[in-house]
Short mmCIF file of the C-alpha atoms (twelve columns), coordinates in Angstrom:
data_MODEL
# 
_entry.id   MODEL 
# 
loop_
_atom_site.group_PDB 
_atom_site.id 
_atom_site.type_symbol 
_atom_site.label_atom_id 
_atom_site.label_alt_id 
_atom_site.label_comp_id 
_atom_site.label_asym_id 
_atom_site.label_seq_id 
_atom_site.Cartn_x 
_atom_site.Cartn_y 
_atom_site.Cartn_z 
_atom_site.pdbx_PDB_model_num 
ATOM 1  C CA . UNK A 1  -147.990 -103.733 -95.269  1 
ATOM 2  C CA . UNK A 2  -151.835 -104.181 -95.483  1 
ATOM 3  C CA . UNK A 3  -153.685 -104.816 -98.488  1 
ATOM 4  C CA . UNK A 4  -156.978 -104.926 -99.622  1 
ATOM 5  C CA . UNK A 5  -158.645 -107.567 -102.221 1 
ATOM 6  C CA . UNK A 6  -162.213 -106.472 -103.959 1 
ATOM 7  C CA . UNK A 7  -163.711 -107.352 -107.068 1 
ATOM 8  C CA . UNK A 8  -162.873 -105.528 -110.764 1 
ATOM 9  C CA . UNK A 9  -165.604 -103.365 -111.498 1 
ATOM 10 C CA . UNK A 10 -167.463 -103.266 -108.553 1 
ATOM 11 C CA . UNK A 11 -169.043 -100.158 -108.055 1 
ATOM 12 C CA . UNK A 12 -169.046 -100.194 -104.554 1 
ATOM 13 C CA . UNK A 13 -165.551 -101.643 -104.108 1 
ATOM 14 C CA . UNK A 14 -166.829 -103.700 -101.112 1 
ATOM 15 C CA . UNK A 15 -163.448 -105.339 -99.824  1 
ATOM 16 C CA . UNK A 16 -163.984 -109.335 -100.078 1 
ATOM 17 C CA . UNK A 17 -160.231 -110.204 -98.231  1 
ATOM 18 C CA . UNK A 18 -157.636 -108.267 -96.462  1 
ATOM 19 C CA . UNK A 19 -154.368 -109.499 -95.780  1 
ATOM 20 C CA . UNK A 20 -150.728 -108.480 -94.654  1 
ATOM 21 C CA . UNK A 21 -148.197 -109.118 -97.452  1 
ATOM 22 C CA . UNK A 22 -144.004 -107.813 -97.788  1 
ATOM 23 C CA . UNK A 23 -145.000 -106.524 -100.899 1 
ATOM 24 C CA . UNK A 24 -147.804 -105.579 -103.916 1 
ATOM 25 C CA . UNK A 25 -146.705 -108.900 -105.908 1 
ATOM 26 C CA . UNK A 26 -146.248 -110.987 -102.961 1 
ATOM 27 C CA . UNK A 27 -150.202 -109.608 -101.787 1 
ATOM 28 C CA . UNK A 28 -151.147 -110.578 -105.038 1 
ATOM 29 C CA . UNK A 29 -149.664 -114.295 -104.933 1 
ATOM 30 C CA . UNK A 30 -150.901 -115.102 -101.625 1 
ATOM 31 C CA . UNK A 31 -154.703 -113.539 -102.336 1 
ATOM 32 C CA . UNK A 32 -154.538 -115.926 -105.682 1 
ATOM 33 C CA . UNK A 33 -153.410 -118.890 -103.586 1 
ATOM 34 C CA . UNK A 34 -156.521 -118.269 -101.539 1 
ATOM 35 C CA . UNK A 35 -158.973 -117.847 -104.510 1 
ATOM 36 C CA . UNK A 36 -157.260 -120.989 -106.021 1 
ATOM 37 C CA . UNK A 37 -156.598 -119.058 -109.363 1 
ATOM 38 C CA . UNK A 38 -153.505 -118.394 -111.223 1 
ATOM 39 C CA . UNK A 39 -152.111 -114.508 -111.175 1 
ATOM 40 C CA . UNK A 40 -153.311 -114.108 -114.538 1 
ATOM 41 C CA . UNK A 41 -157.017 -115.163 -113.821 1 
ATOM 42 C CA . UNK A 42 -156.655 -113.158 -110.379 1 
ATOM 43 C CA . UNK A 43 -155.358 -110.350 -111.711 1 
ATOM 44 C CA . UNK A 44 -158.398 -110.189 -114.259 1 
ATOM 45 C CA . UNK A 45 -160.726 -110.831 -111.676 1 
ATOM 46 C CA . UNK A 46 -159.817 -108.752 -108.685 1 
ATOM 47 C CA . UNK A 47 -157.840 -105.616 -107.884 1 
ATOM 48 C CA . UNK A 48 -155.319 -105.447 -104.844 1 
ATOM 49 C CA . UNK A 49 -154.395 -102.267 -103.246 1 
ATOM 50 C CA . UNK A 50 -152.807 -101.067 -100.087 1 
ATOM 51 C CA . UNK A 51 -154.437 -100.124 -97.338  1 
ATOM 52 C CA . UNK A 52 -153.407 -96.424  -96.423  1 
ATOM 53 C CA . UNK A 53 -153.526 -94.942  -93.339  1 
ATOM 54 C CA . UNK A 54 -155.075 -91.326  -93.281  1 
# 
């Protein structure tokens, strides 16, 4: 699956990282690897989704 990375509160939700993950948690782990954060800070800081085809 694809997943999208953008910042909490953002208004515009501009996407900052996209990347292909197994899973939600495993998109999450690898996107806080990046940002050299733990999950915890990540998770305060930035919101993953996935990306859904219409």
């Amino acid at each position: 699956m694809k997943f999208q990375v953008y910042i909490k509160g953002s208004k515009n939700k501009d996407v900052i990282m996209k990347l292909e993950s197994a899973s939600l948690t495993s998109a999450i782990d690898d996107a806080s690897k990046i940002k050299k954060l733990d999950r915890t800070s990540f998770t305060d800081l930035f919101t993953v989704k996935p990306i859904i085809k219409k």
